[in-house]
C-alpha positions in Angstrom: 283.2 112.2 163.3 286.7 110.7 162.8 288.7 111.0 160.0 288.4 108.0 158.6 285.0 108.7 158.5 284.9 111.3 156.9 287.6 110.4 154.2 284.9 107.5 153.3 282.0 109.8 153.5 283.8 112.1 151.1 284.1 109.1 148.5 280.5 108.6 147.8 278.4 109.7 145.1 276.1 112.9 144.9 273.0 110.3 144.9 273.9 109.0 148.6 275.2 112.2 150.1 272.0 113.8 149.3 270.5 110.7 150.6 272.4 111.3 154.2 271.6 115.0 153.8 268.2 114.3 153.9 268.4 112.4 156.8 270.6 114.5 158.8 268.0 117.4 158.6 265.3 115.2 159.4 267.3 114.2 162.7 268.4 117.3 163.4 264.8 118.7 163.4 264.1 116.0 165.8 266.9 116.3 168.1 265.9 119.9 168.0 262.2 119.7 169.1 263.2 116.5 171.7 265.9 119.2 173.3 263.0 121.9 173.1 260.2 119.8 174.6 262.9 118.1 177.9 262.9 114.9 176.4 266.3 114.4 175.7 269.4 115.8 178.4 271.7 116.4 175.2 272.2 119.8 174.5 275.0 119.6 172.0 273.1 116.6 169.9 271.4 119.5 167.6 274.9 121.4 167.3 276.6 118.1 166.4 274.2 117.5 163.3 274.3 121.1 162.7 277.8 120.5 161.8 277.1 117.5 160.2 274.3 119.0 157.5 277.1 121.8 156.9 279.9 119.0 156.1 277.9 117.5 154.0 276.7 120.6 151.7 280.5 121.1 151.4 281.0 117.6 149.9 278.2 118.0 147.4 279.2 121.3 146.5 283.0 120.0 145.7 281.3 117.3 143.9 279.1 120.5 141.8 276.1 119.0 143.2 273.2 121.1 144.8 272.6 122.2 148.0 
């Protein structure tokens, strides 16, 4: 993620970031099982989203949102 990116992710509202939270679990538990199951060649796809879920929880925390 560049930092522009993540300057602009860090303005939005609680609402949306737990929006894109949701959906970064869901595709990390997908990247996980299509890495488990030989589908995908990707091996650091579920590390990358990993980081990603973790970015975001900090931004809603600053924010004083829940996990």
């Amino acid at each position: 993620m560049k930092l522009k990116d993540k300057q602009a992710m860090r303005q939005l509202a609680k609402v949306e970031l737990s929006q894109r939270l949701a959906g970064a679990q869901k595709e990390f538990v997908e990247a996980k099982w299509r890495w488990e199951t030989g589908e995908s060649k990707d091996v650091h796809l579920p590390g990358k989203k990993r980081k990603e879920i973790a970015r975001l929880k900090t931004w809603l925390t600053e924010k004083g949102g829940e996990k």
